[in-house]
N, C-alpha and C positions, 0 to 999 in steps of 0.2 A: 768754443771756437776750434777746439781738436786738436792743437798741438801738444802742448805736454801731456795729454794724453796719448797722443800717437806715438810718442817718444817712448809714452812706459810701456805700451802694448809692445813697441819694438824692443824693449829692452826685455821686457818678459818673457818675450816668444820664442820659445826657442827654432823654429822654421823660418824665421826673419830673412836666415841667409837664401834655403830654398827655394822660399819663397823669389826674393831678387834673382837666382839662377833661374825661376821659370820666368820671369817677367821678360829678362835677358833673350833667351831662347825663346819666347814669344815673339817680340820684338824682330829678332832675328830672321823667322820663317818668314813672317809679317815683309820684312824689307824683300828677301829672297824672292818671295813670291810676288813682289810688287816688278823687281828686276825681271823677271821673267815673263812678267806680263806686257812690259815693254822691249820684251826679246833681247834681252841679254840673258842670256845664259853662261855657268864656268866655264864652258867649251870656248862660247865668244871671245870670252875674258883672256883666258889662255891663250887663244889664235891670235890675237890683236896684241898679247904682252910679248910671243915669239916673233910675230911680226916687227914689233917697235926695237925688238933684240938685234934681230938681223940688219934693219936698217942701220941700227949703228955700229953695227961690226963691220958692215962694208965700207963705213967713211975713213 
């Protein structure tokens, strides 16, 4: 059923961590690129958090 063996592969491996930073950073682009498929982009993100800034400095 693969568990305490996954465990020893991971205990053995020494790329374990690597490994999870690329999964990470997969992960990551994966979402990114999901955001931007539906038009948000940083630029968005930024204009709308300046925006939401201003409106409360002026209350």
């Amino acid at each position: 059923r693969g568990g305490p063996t996954c465990r020893k592969w991971v205990a053995v491996n020494p790329f374990w961590l690597a490994t999870g930073i690329v999964c990470l950073l997969l992960f990551a682009v994966s979402v990114i690129g999901h955001l931007r498929y539906l038009g948000i982009t940083p630029r968005y993100l930024w204009n709308n958090l300046r925006k939401i800034r201003t409106l409360q400095s002026d209350d």
